[in-house]
C-alpha positions as CSV (number, residue, x, y, z in Angstrom):
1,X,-12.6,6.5,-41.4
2,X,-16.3,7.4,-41.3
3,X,-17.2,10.8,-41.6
4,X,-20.3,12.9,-39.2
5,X,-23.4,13.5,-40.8
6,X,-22.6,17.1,-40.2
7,X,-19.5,16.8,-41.8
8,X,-20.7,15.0,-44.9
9,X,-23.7,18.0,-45.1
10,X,-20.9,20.5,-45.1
11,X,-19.0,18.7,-47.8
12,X,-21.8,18.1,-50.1
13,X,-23.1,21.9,-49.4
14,X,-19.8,23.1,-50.2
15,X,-19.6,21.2,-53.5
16,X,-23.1,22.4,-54.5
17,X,-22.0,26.3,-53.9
18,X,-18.4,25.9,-55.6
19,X,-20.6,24.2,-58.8
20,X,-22.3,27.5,-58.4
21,X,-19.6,29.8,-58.8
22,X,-18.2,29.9,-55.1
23,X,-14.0,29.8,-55.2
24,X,-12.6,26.8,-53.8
25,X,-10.7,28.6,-51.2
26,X,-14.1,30.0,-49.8
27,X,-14.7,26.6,-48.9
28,X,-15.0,25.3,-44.9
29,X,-14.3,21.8,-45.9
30,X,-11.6,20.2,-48.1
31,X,-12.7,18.2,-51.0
32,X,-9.4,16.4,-51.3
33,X,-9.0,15.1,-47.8
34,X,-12.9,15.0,-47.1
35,X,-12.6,16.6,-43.6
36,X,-13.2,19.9,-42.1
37,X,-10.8,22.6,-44.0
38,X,-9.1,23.6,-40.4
39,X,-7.9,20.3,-40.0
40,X,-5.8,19.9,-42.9
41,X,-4.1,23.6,-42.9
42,X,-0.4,22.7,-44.2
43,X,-1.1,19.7,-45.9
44,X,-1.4,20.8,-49.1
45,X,1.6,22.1,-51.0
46,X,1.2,25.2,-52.7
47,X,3.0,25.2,-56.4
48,X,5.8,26.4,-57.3
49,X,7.2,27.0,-60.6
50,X,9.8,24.6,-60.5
51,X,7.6,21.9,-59.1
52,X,5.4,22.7,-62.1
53,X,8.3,22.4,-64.0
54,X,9.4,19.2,-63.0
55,X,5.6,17.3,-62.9
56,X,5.4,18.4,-66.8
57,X,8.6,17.4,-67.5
58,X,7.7,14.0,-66.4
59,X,4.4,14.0,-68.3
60,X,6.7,14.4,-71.1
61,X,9.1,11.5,-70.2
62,X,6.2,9.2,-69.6
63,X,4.5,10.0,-72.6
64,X,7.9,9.4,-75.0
65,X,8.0,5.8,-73.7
């Protein structure tokens, strides 16, 4: 999927303020899913001890075999 020009000037602005010292959260577009931050509200899981838990525990596993 191509992106807008406006879009893609957000994106790179974005990145160039968060190099700076600007939190990720302040940003209006989301680096992961390369769309407009609005648009992908929910699709990100938010972590949880367990969940970290369970992805180290299987860093673990992975790295014993």
């Amino acid at each position: 999927m191509a992106i807008s020009k406006k879009l893609a000037a957000a994106l790179k602005r974005d990145d160039e303020r968060e190099d700076a010292g600007m939190h990720a959260d302040d940003r209006v577009t989301c680096y992961s899913h390369q769309s407009w931050a609005e648009d992908c509200e929910g699709r990100h899981l938010k972590p949880t001890a367990g969940g970290l838990l369970a992805e180290h525990n299987e860093l673990q596993r992975r790295r014993q075999q």
